[in-house]
N, C-alpha and C positions, 0 to 999 in steps of 0.2 A: 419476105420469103424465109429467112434466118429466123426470124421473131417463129413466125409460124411453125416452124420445127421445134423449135426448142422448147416452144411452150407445147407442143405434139407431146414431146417427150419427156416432160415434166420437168426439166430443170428448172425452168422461172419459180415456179411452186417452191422446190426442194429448196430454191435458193433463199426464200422468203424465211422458209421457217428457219432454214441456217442462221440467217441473221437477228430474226427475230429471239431466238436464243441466245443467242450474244449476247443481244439487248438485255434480255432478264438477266442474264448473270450480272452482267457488267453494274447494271443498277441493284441486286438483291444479294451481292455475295455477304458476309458477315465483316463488319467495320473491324476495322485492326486496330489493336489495344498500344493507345501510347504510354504503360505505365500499369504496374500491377501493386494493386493496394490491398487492405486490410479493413472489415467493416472495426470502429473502434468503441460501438455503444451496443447497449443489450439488445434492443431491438431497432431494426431500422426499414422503415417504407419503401420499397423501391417502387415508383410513381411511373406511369406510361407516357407524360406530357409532363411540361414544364407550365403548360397553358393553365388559367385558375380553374374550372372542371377539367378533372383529371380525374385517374381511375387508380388503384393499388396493382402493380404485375406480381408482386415476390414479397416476402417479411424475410429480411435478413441476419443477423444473428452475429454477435462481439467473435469477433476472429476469421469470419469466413473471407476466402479469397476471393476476390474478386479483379477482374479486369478495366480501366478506367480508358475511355473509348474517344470520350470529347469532355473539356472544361466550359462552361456557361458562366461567368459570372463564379458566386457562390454554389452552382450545382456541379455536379456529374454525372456524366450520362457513364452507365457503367452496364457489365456484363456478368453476371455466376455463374457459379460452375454447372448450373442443369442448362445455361445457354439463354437465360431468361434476359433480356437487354430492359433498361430502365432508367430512372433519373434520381440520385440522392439531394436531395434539395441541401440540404447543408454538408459541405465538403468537410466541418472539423468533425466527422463520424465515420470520417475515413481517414486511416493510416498511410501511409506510403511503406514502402519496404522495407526503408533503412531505419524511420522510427521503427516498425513492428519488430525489427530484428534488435535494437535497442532493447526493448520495453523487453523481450524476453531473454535477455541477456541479463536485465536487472532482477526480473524474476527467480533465473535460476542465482543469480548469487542470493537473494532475498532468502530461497530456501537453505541457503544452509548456516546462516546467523541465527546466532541463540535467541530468543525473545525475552524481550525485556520488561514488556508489560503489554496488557488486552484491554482494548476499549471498544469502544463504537463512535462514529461519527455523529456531530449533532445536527449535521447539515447536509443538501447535495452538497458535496467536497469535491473538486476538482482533484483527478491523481496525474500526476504528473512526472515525466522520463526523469528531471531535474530537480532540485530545489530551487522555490523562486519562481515568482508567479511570470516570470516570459518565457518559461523553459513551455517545449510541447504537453500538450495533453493528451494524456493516452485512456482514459476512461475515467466514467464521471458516477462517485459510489451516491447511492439515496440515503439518506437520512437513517441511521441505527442499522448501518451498516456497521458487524462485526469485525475488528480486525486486530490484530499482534503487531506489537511497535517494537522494531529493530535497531532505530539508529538517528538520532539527534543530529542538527545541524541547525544553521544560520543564513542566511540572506537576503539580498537589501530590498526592504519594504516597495512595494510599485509609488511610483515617480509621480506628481501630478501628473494630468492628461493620459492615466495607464487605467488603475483601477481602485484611484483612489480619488474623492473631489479635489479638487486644487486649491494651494497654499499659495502662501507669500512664495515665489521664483525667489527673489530677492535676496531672502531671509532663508530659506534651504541650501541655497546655491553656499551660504556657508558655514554649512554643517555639514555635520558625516552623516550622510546616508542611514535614514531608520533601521534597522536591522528588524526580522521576521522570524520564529521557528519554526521547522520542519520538521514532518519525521515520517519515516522512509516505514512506511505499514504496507501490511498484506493482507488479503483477505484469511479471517480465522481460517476457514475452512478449508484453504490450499496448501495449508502444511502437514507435511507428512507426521503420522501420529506418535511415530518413533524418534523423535527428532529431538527431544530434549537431551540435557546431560544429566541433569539428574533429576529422578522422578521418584518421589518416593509412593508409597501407596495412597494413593485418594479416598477421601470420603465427600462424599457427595450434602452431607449435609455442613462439611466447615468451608468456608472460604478457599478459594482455588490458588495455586501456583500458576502462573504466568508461565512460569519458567519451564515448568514439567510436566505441562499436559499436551504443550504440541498442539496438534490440528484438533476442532471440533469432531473429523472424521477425513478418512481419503477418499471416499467414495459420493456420488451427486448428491447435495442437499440444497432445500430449498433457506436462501438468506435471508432473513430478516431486514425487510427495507423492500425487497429486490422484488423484481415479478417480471413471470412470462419465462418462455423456453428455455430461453440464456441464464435467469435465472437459476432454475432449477439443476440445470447442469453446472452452476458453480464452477466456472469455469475461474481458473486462479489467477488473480489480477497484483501485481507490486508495483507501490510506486511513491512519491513525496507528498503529502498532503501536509498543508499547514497545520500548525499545531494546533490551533487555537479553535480547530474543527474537530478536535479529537477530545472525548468525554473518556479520561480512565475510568475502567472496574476496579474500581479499590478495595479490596476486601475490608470489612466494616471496621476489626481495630487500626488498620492501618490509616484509614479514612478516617476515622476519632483522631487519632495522635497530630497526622497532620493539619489536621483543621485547627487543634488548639495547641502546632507549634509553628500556624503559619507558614507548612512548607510546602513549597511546589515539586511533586511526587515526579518523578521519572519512569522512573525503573524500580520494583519490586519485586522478591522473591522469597517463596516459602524453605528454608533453609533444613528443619526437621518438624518431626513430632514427637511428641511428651506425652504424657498420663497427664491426662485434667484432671484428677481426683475423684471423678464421677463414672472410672468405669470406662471414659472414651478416651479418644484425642485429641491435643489442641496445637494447631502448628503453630512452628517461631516465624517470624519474619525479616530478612535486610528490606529496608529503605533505601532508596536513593533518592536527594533532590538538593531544589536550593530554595532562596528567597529571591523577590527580586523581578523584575519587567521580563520582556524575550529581547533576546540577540545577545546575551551573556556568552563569554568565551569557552566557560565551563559548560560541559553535561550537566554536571551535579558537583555542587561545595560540600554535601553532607551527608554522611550515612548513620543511621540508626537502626538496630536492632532490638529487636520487642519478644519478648520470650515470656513465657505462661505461667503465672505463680500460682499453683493448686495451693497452697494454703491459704491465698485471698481472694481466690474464682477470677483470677483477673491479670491482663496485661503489665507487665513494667518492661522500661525502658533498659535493656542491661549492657547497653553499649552508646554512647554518642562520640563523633568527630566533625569537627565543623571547620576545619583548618585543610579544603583540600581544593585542587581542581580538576575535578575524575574526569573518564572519558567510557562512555561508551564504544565494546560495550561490557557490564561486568559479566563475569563467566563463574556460576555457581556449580561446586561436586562434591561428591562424598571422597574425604578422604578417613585414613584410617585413623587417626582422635577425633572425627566429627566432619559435619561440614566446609567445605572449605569458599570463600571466593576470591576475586580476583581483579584486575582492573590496570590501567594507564593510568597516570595523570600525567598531563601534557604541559604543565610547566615544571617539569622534572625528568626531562628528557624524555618523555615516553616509556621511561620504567615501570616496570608493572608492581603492583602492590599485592598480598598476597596476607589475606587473613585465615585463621583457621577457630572455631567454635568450637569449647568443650564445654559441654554444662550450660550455665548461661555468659561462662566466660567468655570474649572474644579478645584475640589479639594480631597484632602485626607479624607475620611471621621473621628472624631476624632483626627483629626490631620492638626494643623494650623499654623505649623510652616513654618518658609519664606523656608526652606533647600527641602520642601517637596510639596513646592504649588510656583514655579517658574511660573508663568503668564507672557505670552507676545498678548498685543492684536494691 
């Protein structure tokens, strides 16, 4: 008799669809995010299934935020910001917070260090938060990728069973750890184009200053190596790449001198320019490097200076010192007898050294000893 009423009066019904809405909620609300990351490569697939036919939901892009929903193994099922839910098959293309907030923490210091020299990579390179191939990876540059080297460092070569074949245990276990070199580059393109200390005027048809031309541009351009969206927006990347993945731009005398004085070039810098004798100009250069394997204590044991002889169309050497242990990084300006630069070296307490260029003269400023002011003109 109750049944019969109540369903008279519609609440059995009402109550159905009550519950049956429940039900959809309770099963279709949106998954809540354990952990908010960072996509950390140019482009990245986000996949509908983990199952082997799968479909593409989203193309994601180096930096976009994302929400990380559930761990599978090596994937992640992850969320973006239009709401699109998906699965990244490989988790080292995502960041976590704390690296993302690292990686641009090294960034903004990256931008405000002088640049020492400009190469391009000769390989994918791995860039990384650290120096040292266990440190995180935070994005991975292609091949003739352009970039400005800031800052030297050392650390111990990967261990057998890491990412190198395996050795004698035995016979390592006693020795000191191989040493590796670093260097702390940024992408050309992400520095700001005022950013030099001293820049004198350019010409485009002699060799470049490292030192004082600063970014390629501030504004989006497409990188060489690079491709696809992320690409093109050049978005600014700093970070540790081995050295030995790094091809310097050497400007062509620089490149002549050290090939036939056997030096390993560091840091270079166009200092001034001079009348060639033909009407143009031809700039000077400082050198900086050494001889020698990697994992040296020094930046560089040796500077030399190349200045323009118009009466013989050609390069001489009008300064050598080979008695040092510099530190990056050196800091080139104009002062008022000429150019001036500057430096550490680090078995001398960290005292800064401070030369200044007249002519093709160079000397130590305060210091006029023959051990210290070698002249060859």
């Amino acid at each position: 008799m109750v049944w019969r009423f109540l369903r008279h009066r519609g609440v059995i019904p009402l109550a159905l669809i009550l519950a049956a809405l429940v039900y959809w909620k309770m099963h279709n609300r949106a998954p809540k995010a354990i952990s908010v990351g960072y996509v950390a490569d140019r482009n990245v697939t986000l996949w509908n299934t983990l199952a082997q036919v799968k479909q593409p939901v989203q193309e994601l892009h180096y930096g976009d935020r994302i929400e990380i929903l559930r761990e599978e193994g090596a994937a992640d099922q992850v969320r973006d910001a239009s709401g699109a839910v998906g699965w990244i098959l490989d988790s080292r293309e995502v960041m976590d917070s704390d690296l993302w907030g690292r990686s641009a923490a090294l960034l903004e210091q990256a931008r405000t260090m002088p640049v020492q020299a400009r190469g391009q990579t000769k390989a994918v390179s791995n860039v990384r938060v650290e120096p040292g191939r266990n440190s995180k990876r935070i994005f991975q540059f292609m091949r003739g990728t352009p970039v400005v080297v800031l800052e030297r460092t050392v650390a111990d070569a990967a261990q057998a069973g890491e990412e190198t074949p395996p050795e004698d245990k035995s016979a390592a276990a006693d020795q000191k750890p191989k040493q590796e070199d670093w260097l702390l580059v940024m992408r050309a393109d992400a520095r700001p184009a005022d950013s030099s200390e001293f820049a004198p005027a350019q010409d485009s048809s002699k060799p470049v200053n490292p030192a004082s031309t600063g970014a390629v541009g501030s504004g989006p351009q497409t990188v060489p190596g690079d491709s696809g969206p992320a690409a093109a927006s050049a978005s600014p990347i700093a970070g540790w790449v081995l050295a030995r993945f790094i091809e310097f731009d050497l400007p062509g005398p620089v490149k002549d001198y050290a090939s036939s004085a056997d030096l390993h070039v560091v840091a270079w810098f166009e200092l001034n320019r001079v009348p060639d004798g033909t009407g143009g100009e031809a700039p000077q250069y400082l050198v900086a490097g050494s001889r020698g394997g990697e994992g040296q204590p020094c930046d560089f044991t040796m500077l030399r200076v190349y200045t323009w002889g118009a009466a013989r169309k050609r390069y001489e050497t009008a300064y050598i010192e080979s008695d040092l242990c510099g530190r990056l990084p050196i800091r080139v300006s104009s002062g008022a007898k000429g150019p001036e630069f500057r430096f550490s070296e680090t078995n001398d307490g960290a005292t800064e050294r401070t030369y200044v260029m007249q002519q093709t003269a160079v000397r130590r400023v305060k210091d006029a000893s023959p051990r210290q002011n070698n002249r060859h003109h």
